[in-house]
N, C-alpha and C positions, 0 to 999 in steps of 0.2 A: 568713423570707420577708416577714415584715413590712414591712423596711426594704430590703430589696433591689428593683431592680426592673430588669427585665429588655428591652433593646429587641428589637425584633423578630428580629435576627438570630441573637441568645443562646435565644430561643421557642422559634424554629424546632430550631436545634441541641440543644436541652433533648427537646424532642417526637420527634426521631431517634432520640436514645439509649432515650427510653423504650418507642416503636413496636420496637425491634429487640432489646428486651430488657435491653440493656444496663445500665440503671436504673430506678425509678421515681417519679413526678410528688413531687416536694417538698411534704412537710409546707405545709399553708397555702395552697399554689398558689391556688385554687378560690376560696378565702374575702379575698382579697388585694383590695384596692381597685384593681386592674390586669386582673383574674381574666377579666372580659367584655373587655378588648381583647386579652388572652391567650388568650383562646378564639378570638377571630375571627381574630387570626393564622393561628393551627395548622390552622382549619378550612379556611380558606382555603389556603393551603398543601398541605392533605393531596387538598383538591378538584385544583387545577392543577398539584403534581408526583408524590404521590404517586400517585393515581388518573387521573392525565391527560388528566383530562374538560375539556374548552373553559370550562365556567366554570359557576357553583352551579345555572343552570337545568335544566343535564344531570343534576343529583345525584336532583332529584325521584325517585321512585320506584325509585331505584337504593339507597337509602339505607337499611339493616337494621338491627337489634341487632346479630345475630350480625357486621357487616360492621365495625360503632362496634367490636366485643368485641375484634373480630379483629387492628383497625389502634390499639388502645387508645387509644378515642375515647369509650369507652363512660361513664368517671367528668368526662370534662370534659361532654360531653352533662345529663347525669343532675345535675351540681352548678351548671351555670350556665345552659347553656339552658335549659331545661325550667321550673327558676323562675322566671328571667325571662320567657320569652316563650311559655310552656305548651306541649302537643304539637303545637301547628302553628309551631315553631319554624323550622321549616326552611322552610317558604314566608315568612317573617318576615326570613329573613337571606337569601334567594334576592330580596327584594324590596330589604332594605336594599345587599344588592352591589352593585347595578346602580342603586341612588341614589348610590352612595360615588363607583362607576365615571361616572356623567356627571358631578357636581359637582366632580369634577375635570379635566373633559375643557374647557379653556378655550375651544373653538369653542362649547359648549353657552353657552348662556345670558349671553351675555357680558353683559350687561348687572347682570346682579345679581352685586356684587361680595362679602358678605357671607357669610365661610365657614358660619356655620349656615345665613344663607337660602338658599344655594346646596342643601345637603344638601336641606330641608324641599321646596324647589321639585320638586325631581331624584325623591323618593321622590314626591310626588302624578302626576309622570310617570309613574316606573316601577309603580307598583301599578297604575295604569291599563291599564300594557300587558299585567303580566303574570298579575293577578287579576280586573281588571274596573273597570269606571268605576261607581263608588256613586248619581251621578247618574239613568244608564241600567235598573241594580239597585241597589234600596233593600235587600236583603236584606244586602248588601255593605256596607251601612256601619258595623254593629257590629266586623265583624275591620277596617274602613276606619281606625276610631278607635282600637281596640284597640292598630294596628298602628302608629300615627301617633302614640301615648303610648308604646307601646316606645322610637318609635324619640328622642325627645326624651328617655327614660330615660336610654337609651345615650350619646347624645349627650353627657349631663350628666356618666356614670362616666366618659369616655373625657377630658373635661376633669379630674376629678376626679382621675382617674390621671396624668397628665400635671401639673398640679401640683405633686401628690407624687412626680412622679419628678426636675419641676427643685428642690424643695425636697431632696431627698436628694442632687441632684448639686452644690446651692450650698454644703450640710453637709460633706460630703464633702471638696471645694475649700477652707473654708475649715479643715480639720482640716490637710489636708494641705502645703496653703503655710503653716499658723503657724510652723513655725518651720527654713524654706526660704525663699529667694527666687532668681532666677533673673539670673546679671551676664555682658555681655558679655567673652568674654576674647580673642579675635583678630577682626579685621575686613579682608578684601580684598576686592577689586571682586567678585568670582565666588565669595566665600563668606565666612562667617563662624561663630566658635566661642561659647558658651556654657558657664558652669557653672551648677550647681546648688549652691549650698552652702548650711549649715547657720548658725547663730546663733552659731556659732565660729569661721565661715570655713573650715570643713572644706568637702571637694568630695564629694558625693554624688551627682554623675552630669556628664555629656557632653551637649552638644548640637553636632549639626554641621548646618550650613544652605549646601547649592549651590545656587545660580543657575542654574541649569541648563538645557536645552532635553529637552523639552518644557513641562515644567514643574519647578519647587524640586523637591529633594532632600531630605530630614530626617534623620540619623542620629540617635538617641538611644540613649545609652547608662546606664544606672542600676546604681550600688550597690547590695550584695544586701541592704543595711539598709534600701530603700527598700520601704513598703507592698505588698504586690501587687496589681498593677492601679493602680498612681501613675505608670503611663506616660502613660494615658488624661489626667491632672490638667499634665502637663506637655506635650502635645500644645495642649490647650488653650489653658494659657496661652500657645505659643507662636503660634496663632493669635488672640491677643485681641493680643497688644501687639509681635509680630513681624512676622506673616506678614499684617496685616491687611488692606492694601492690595493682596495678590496675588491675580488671579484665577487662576479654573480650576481644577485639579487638583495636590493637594501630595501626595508621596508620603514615609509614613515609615515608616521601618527601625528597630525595638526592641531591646533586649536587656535582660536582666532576669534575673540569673541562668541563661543560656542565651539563645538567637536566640527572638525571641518569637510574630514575624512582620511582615509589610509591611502597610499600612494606606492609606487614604485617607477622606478627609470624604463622606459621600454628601450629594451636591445635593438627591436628595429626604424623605431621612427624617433628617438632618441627624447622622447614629452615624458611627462610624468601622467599617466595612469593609474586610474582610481582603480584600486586591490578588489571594488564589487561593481556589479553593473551597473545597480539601482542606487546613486549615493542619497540618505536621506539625511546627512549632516547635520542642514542647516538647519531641522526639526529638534536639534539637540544641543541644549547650552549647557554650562559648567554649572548654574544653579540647579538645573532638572538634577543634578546626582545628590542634592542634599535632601535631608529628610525633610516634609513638610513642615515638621512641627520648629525647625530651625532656619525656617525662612523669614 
C-alpha cells in the first residue's frame, strides 16, 4: 500500500467490497500517507449513499459504535479519526464538510481566489453557524483553535497525499513509456489509427480515434504483454499530445486481455470514470464474440 494510491472512485469501490463482506481493508490502508483523505472519502460516501442522510449534520447523534461495527467503519474511525482529531471528531468533520462544501461553491466568496484561503475563510463561517461564534462565547475558543489546527493539519496531509500520488503517477509513466512510444499509422478527415510499439518496432497495441458527434471516440486496444493497468498510461498520453486541443467529453473503449470497459476524463476530480456504474468487463473476453462453432 505504500506505493499504491487510490482515487476516490477505486475508495469507494474498495469500502463496498469490505462493508459487504466480500473482503477486508488492505494491510497499511490506515497508516498510508493518503489514509485521512481515504477516510473522508468512505465517510462521506457512507453519510450520503449508504445511510441516505442529506449530509454530515444529520449523522450527529445518529452515529454509534455498534452502527461504525456494523457498516465496518469501526477500524477506519478508531485508526485515523480519533488520533487525529480526538472524540469529538465527528463535530470536526461535520464542520470541515460544510467548509469544503462552500469553498467550492464559486457564488460564495468570489472574491477570495486562493484555494487554502477559500477553505480557512469557509470553516470560520461554518463553525459559526454550526458550533457557535467564539467572540459571543469565549468558552468556544479552545475547540475554536483546536479545531482550526486540525483543520490546517489536514489540509497539509491532503497535499501531502496528492504529491505522492502525482509522484507515483510520473514514476509509473515514465516506467512504462521507456521502452514504448506511440506513431501515427493512418490518417483520414473523420479518424485516425495509432500504434504502440516497442524498441523493435514490434506493435504492442491499437489506438483508433473518431471524430465524432457528440464528442471523439477512442478505441484502444493492448497486447496481453502489456502491464496491467497500462491503458490508464496510454489514455494519457493520448490526451497530452493528441486529443489536446479537444473539448468536452472523450469517450474510450479498452481491451486488455478481455473488454475492460468504457471510460471518460471527469472535469471535476480529473480520474477516468467508468461511462456505467456496474462495470461487468472482466466477465467479457475477445473470444466470447466468436461463434462457438469457430473456437
Amino acid at each position: 500500500m505504500e506505493t499504491e494510491y487510490l482515487d476516490e472512485e477505486q475508495v469507494i469501490a474498495l469500502y463496498n467490497k469490505v462493508r459487504t463482506g466480500k473482503r477486508t481493508w488492505p494491510t497499511g490502508i490506515w497508516t498510508s500517507p493518503a489514509a485521512l483523505q481515504y477516510a473522508v472519502t468512505v465517510f462521506d460516501y457512507w453519510i450520503h449513499n449508504v445511510m441516505g442522510w442529506k449530509g454530515w449534520p444529520e449523522a450527529r447523534g445518529k452515529v454509534t459504535p455498534a452502527l461504525l461495527e456494523e457498516h465496518r467503519l469501526a477500524d477506519l474511525v478508531e485508526s485515523v479519526f480519533v488520533p487525529e482529531f480526538g472524540d469529538d471528531w465527528l463535530d470536526f468533520e461535520i464542520v470541515l464538510n460544510e467548509s469544503m462544501r462552500l469553498s467550492e461553491d464559486e457564488a460564495w466568496a468570489p472574491d477570495v481566489a486562493d484555494r487554502q484561503e477559500r477553505v480557512e475563510s469557509a470553516f470560520e463561517h461554518a463553525f459559526e453557524q454550526l458550533i457557535g461564534s467564539p467572540k459571543q462565547q469565549p468558552k468556544l475558543l479552545s475547540t475554536y483553535h483546536r479545531f482550526r489546527n486540525h483543520l490546517l493539519r489536514m489540509w497539509s496531509a491532503f497535499q501531502e497525499a496528492q504529491a505522492e500520488h502525482d509522484k507515483a503517477e510520473r514514476e509509473s509513466a515514465e516506467r512504462f513509456w521507456a521502452h514504448l512510444r506511440l506513431v501515427r499509422s493512418t490518417r483520414a478527415q473523420a479518424a485516425e489509427a495509432w500504434s504502440i510499439v516497442n524498441s523493435d518496432d514490434e506493435r504492442r497495441g491499437e489506438v483508433t480515434v473518431v471524430w465524432g458527434e457528440p464528442h471523439p471516440y477512442c478505441l484502444v486496444v493492448l497486447d496481453d504483454d502489456i502491464e496491467t493497468g497500462g491503458w490508464e498510461q496510454v489514455i494519457y498520453r493520448l490526451e497530452q499530445e493528441i486529443l489536446v486541443e479537444e473539448p468536452g467529453i472523450v469517450s474510450y473503449a479498452v481491451w486488455h486481455k478481455g473488454f475492460v470497459g468504457e471510460y471518460y476524463r471527469c472535469a471535476d476530480c480529473g480520474e477516468l470514470h467508468s461511462q456505467f456504474d456496474e462495470d461487468t468487463g472482466n466477465e467479457l473476453r475477445l473470444d466470447d464474440l466468436e461463434p462457438p462453432e469457430e473456437r
